[in-house]
C-alpha positions in Angstrom: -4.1 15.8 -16.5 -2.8 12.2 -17.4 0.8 11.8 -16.2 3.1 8.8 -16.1 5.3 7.3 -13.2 8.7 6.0 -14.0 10.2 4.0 -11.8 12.9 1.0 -11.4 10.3 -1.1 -10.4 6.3 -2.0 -10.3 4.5 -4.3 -7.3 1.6 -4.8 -9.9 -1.4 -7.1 -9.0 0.3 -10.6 -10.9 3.8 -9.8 -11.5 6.4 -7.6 -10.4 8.0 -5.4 -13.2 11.4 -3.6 -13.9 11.6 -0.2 -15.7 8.3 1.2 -16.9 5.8 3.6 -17.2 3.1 3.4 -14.9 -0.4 5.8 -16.9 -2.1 7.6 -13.9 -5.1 9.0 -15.5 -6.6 12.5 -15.0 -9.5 11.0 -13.3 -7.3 9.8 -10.5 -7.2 6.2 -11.9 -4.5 3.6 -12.6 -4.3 3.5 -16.6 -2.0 0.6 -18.5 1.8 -0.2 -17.2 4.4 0.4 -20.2 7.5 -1.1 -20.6 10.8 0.4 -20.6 11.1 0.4 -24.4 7.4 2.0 -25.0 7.7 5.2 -23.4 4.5 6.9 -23.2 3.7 10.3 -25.0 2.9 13.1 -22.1 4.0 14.1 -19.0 6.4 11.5 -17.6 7.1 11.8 -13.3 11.0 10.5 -13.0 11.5 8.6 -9.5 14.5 6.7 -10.5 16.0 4.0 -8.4 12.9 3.8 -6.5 10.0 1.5 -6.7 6.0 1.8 -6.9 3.8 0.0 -4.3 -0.3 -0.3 -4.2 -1.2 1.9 -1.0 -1.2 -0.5 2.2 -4.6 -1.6 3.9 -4.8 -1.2 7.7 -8.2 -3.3 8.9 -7.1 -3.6 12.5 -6.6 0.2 13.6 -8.1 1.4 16.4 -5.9 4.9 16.7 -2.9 6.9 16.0 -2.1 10.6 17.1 -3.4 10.3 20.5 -7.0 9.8 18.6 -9.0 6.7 19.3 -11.5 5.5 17.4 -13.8 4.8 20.3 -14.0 8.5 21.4 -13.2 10.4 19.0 -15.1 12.7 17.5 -15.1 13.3 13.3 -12.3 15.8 13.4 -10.1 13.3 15.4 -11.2 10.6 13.0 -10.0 12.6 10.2 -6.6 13.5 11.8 -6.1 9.4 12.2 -6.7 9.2 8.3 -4.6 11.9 7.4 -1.5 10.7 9.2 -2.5 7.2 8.3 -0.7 8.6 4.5 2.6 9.3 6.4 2.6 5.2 7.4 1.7 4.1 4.1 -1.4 3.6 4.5 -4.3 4.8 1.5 -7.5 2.6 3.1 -8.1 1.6 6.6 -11.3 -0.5 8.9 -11.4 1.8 12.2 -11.8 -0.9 14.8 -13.7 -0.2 17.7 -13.3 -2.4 20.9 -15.4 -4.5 23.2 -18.0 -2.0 24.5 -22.1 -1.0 25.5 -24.3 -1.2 22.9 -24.9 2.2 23.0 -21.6 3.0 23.0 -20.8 0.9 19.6 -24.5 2.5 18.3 -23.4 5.9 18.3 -19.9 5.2 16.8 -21.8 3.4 14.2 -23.9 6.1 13.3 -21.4 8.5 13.4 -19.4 6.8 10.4 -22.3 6.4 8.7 -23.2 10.5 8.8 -19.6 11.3 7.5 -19.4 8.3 5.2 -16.9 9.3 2.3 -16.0 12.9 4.1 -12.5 11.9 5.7 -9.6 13.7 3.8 -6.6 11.1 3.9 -6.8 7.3 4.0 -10.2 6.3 2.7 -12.5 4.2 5.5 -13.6 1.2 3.4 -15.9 -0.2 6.2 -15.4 -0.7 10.1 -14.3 -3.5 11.7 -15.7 -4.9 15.2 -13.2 -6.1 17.9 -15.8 -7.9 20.0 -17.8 -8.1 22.3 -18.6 -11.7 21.4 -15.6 -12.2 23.2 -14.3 -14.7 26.2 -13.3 -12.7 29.2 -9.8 -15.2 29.6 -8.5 -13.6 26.5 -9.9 -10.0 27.4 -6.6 -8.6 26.9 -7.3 -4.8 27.1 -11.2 -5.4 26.2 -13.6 -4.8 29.1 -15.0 -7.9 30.0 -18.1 -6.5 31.5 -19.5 -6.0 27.9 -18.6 -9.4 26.5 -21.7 -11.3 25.4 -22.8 -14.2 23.3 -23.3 -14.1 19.4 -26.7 -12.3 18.7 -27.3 -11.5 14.5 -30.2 -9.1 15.8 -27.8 -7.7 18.0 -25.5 -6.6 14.8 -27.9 -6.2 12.4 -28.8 -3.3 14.8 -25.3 -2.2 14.4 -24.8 -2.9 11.0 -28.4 -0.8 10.0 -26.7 2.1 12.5 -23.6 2.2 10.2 -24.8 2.4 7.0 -23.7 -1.6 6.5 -19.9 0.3 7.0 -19.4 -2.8 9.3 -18.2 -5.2 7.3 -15.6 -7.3 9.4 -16.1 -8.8 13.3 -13.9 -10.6 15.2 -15.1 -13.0 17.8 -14.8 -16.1 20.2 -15.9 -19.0 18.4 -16.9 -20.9 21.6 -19.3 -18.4 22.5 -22.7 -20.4 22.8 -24.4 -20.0 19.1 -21.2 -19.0 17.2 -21.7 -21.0 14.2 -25.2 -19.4 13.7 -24.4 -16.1 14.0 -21.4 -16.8 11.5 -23.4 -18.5 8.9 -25.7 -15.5 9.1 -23.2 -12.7 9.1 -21.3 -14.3 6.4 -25.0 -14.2 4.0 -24.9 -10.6 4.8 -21.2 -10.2 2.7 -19.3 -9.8 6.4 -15.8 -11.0 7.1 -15.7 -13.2 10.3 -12.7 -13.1 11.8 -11.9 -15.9 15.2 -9.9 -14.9 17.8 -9.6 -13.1 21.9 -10.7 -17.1 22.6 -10.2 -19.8 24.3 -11.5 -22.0 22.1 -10.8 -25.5 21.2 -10.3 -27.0 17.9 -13.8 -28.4 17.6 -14.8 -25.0 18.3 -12.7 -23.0 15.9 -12.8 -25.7 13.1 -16.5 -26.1 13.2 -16.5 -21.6 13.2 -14.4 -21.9 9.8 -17.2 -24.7 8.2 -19.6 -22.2 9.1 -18.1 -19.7 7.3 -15.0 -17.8 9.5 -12.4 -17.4 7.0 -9.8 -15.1 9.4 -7.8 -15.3 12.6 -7.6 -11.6 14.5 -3.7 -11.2 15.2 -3.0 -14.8 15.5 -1.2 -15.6 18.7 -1.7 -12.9 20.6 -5.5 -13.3 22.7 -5.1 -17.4 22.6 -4.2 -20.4 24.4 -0.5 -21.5 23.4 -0.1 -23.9 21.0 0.8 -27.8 22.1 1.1 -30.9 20.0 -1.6 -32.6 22.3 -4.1 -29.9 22.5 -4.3 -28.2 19.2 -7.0 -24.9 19.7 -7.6 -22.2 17.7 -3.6 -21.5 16.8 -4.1 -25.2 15.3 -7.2 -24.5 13.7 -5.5 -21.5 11.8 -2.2 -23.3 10.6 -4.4 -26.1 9.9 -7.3 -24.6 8.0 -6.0 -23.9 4.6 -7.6 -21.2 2.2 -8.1 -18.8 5.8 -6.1 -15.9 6.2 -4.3 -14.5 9.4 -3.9 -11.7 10.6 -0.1 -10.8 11.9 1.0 -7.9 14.2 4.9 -7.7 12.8 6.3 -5.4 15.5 8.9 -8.2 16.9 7.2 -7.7 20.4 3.6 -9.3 19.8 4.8 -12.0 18.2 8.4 -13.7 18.1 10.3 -14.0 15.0 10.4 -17.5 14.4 6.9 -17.8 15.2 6.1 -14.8 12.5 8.2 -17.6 9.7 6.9 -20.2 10.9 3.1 -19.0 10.2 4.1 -17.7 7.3 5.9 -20.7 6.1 3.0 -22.6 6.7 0.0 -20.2 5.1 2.0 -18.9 2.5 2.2 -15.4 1.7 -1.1 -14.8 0.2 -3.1 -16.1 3.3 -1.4 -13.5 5.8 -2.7 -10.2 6.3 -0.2 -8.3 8.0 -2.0 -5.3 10.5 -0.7 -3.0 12.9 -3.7 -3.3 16.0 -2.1 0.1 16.6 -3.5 2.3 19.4 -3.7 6.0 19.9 -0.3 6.1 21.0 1.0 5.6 17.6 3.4 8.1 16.1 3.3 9.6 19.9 6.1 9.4 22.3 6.6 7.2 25.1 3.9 7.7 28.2 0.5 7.0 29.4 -2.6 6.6 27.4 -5.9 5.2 27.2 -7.0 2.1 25.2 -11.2 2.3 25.6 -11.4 2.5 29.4 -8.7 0.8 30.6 -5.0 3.3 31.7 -2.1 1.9 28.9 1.6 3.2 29.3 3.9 3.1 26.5 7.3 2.4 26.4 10.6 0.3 24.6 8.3 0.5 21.2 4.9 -1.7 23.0 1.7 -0.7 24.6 1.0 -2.9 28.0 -1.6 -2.4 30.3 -1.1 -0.8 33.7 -3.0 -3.2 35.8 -1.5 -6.1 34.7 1.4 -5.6 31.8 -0.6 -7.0 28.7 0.2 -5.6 25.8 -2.2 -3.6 25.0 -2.7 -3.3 20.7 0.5 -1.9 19.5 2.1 1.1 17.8 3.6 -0.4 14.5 2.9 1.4 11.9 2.1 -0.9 8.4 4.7 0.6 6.2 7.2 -0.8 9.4 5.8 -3.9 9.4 6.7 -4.4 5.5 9.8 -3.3 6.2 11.1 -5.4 9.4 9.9 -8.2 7.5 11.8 -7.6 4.6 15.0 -7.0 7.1 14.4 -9.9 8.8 14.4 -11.9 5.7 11.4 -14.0 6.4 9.7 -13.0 2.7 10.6 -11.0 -0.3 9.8 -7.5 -1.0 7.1 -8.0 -3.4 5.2 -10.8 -0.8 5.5 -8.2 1.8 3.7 -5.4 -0.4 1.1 -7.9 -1.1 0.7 -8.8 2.6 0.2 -5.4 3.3 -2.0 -4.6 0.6 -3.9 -7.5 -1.6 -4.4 -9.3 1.1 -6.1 -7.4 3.8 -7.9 -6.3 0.6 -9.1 -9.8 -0.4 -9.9 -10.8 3.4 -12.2 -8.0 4.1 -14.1 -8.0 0.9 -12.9 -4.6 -0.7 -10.3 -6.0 -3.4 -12.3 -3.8 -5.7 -12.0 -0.6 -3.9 -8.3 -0.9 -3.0 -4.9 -3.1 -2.5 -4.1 -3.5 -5.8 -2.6 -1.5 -8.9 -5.2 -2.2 -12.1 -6.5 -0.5 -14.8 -9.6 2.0 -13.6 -8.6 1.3 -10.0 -8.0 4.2 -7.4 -4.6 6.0 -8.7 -3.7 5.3 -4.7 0.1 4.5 -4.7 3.6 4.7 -2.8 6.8 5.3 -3.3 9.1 3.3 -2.0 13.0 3.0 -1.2 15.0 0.1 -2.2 15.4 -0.7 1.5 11.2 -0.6 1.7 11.0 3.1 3.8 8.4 5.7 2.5 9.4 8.0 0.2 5.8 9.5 -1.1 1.9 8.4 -0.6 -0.5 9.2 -4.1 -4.2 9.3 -3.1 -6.7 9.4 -6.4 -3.3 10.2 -8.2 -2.5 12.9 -6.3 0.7 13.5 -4.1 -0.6 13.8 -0.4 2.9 12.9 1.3 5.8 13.1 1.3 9.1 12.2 3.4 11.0 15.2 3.8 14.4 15.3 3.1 
């Protein structure tokens, strides 16, 4: 049955509106947006004071509820996507790390055999961490398994997952990185730079070839000086690329976070989460792939060692802290959070924005940017409890 939302305020795709009807059809679409002064006939949903969001997009997840997506099996997959809707989240890229071939294989194919059968946030794709990585900036990636760029390689993968696999992230000073991303990029893939070392030459000549991300910029790269720009360089200086951004406070500093942002500008930052199994767990030990991870103070570091070790942000958190920390505005922290991991990953038709005939998937949000309720395909699926 076609209902309506009304609401004190609308994150639509171009412009952020006051007052309203929002039309959610009864096919589990988005229908036309109504002004205040043209209420709609039928059944009206009152949420006043409160404010409608497009569902977030997570593509750099690798686990949540002490499930990972390296070793779980298609029950623990579904548990991540279900509580994936209590963080906001309606679409997610599970994001396997640096491992075998076999290994990745079998993951692949397991995606592919359940493809459209998980019952909360809805996998658009998957998205390789590695291995075309540099073992310098492992990080918590086994650098046993790290090998150069091969497109036979991830065709293999990509023919194993149903062409699910739709986003890598890689070193671009691996030998033969710009012909692996010119070819991956033909194939509709999003090539993402980053766990590198690389120079600018390298990362520059990556983006001509066709790299148009950064993988949770900062964090897996050599520090940024004015006499030796690298890859951090290459992303603040390469203009129409996006970045990704882990917004926890603890990956990333918070003037580093505004400065980026400053200097892409909103629409060019994807915010993620790079959230392990740990998340929505308490404080212990875990695994992250192979490698022992403890948790504590709100990060994930590694035992041997003390990297951090992905994270346990949540997206809808990541909205919100910046919003609190008053580095951007609500709407530009929606659209970070949703349009623009969209539009960077190539599934801006599926999800990430509201529009007419587009997935009814929507949130409801506080004036203070916390969760109130998560709509999938129109439909109420969570909800904060009071």
């Amino acid at each position: 049955m076609t209902y309506y939302i009304h609401a004190a305020k609308f994150f639509l795709k171009n412009r952020t509106e006051f007052g309203g009807y929002l039309e959610v059809t009864d096919e589990g679409k988005f229908g036309f947006y109504y002004p205040e002064n043209e209420k709609p006939n039928g059944k009206i949903k009152e949420y006043p004071g409160k404010a409608v969001a497009p569902g977030y997009v997570d593509t750099h997840i690798h686990g949540l509820l002490n499930e990972d997506v390296m070793k779980s099996n298609w029950q623990g997959i579904n548990k991540i996507s279900e509580g994936l809707l209590a963080a906001g989240v309606t679409s997610w890229l599970p994001t396997t790390i640096t491992a075998s071939n076999d290994t990745l294989t079998n993951i692949c194919k397991m995606f592919a055999e359940h493809r459209g059968q998980e019952r909360g946030a809805k996998i658009q794709g998957l998205h390789f961490e590695g291995p075309f990585f540099t073992p310098e900036h492992g990080g918590a990636e086994n650098p046993k398994y790290m090998v150069d760029p091969d497109i036979k390689l991830f065709d293999g993968w990509r023919k194993a997952s149903d062409n699910m696999l739709i986003k890598i992230s890689m070193a671009p000073e691996r030998e033969g990185s710009c012909e692996f991303i010119r070819e991956a990029v033909k194939e509709g893939v999003t090539v993402s730079l980053g766990h590198s070392s690389s120079n600018f030459e390298d990362a520059n000549n990556a983006v001509n070839a066709g790299a148009s991300m950064f993988t949770h910029t900062y964090n897996g790269m050599n520090y940024l000086s004015q006499h030796t720009p690298n890859i951090i360089g290459a992303a603040f200086s390469s203009r129409l690329t996006d970045c990704e951004l882990i917004a926890d406070g603890h990956h990333v500093e918070i003037p580093a976070l505004r400065a980026l942002i400053q200097a892409k500008g909103y629409e060019h930052i994807c915010l993620i989460t790079d959230c392990m199994q740990a998340g929505m767990m308490p404080d212990g030990n875990y695994m992250l792939g192979e490698l022992p991870v403890y948790v504590k103070d709100g990060m994930a570091r590694l035992v041997n060692g003390n990297n951090l070790a992905g994270s346990i942000l949540l997206l809808k958190d990541a909205v919100k802290n910046l919003v609190d920390w008053d580095i951007v505005s609500r709407e530009d922290a929606v659209m970070m959070a949703s349009y623009v991991p969209a539009k960077s990953s190539k599934i801006l038709d599926r999800c990430g924005v509201i529009a007419p005939d587009r997935a009814a998937d929507f949130l409801i949000l506080n004036n203070d940017m916390t969760l109130v309720e998560t709509y999938l395909d129109g439909v109420s699926r969570y909800k904060v409890e009071k």
